[in-house]
C-alpha positions in Angstrom: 0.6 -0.7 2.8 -0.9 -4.1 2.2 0.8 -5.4 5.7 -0.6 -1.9 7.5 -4.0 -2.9 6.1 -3.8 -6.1 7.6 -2.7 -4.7 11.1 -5.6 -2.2 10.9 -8.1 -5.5 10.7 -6.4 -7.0 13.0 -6.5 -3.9 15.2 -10.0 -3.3 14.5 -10.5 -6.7 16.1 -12.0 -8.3 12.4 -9.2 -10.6 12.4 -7.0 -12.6 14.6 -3.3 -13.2 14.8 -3.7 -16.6 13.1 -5.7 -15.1 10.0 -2.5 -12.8 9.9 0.2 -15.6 9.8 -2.2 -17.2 7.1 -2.2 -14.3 5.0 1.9 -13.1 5.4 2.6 -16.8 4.8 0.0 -16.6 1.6 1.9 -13.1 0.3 5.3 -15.1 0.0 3.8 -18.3 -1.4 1.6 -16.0 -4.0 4.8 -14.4 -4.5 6.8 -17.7 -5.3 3.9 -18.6 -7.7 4.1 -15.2 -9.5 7.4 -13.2 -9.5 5.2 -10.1 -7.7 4.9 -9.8 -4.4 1.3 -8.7 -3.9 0.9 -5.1 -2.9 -1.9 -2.9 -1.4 -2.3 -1.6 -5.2 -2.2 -5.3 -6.6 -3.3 -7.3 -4.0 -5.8 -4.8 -1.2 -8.8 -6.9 -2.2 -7.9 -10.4 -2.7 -6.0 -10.1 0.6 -9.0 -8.7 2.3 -11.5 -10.8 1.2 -9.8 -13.8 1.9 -9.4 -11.9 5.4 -13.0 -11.8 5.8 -13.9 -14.8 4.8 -12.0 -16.7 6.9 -12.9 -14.1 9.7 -16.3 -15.2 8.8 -16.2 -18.6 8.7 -14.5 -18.8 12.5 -17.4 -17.0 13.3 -19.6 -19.1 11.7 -21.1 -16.2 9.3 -21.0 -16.6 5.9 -21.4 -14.1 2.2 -24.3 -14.7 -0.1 -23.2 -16.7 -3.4 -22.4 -15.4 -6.6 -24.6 -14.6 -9.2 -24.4 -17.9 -12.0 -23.9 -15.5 -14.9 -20.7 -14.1 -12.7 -19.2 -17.7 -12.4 -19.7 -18.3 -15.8 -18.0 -15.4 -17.1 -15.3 -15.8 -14.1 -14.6 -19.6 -15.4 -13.9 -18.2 -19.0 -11.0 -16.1 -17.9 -8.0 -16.7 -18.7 -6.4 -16.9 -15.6 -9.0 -18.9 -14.0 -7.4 -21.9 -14.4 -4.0 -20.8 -12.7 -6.6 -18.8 -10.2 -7.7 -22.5 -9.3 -4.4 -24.0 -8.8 -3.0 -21.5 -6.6 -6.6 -21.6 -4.4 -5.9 -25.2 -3.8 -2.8 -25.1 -2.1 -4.0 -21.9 -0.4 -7.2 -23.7 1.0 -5.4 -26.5 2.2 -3.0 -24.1 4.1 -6.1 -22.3 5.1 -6.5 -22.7 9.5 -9.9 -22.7 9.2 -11.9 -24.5 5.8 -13.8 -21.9 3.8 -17.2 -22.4 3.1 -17.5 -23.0 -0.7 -19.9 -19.9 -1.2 -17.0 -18.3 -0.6 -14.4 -19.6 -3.3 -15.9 -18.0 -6.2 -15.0 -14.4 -4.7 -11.5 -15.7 -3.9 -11.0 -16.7 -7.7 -12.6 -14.3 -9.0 -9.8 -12.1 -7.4 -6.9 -14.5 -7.5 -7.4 -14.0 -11.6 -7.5 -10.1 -11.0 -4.5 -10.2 -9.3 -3.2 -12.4 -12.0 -4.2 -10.5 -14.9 -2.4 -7.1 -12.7 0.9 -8.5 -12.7 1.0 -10.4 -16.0 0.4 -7.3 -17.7 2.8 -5.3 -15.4 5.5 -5.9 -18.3 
């Protein structure tokens, strides 16, 4: 369901082909990372924002920031950190550079994805 959902964006003409090969090739390195390949119920909206945004930055768009008490409570999760790690080797991989207004959402749910499949067990 997750690949559908990206071929409907794609369809729907809100992403492009190269956002698409960004984000199969982000499901099998998140996968690597984690031991859980992300999922429509796991992953639908980390993969979607991350869709967007990038959708947004080639067209030169951008989100409003997030709220400072939000960050702060988002940087004491626990799985911030790891959320951190993993969004550095997915920016750099990124074909476009997000904005950094951006990377806060993208953390916030890289750890809500993380916190899904650590307590899967």
């Amino acid at each position: 369901m997750l690949l559908k959902r990206l071929e409907l964006l794609k369809e729907a003409g809100q992403i492009d082909q190269e956002i698409v090969n960004y984000l199969l090739h982000t499901i099998d390195f998140i996968e690597e990372e984690t031991n859980c390949r992300p999922v429509e119920d796991n992953g639908a909206m980390l993969f979607t924002h991350l869709a967007m945004a990038i959708s947004r930055q080639k067209k030169g768009e951008t989100c409003g920031e997030m709220e400072d008490f939000l960050y702060e409570q988002l940087k004491a999760d626990e799985y911030f950190n790891e959320s951190k790690r993993l969004w550095h080797t997915m920016k750099n991989k990124c074909p476009i550079p997000c904005a950094e207004v951006e990377e806060p959402f993208i953390l916030l749910h890289l750890a809500s994805y993380l916190r899904n499949v650590k307590t899967m067990v």
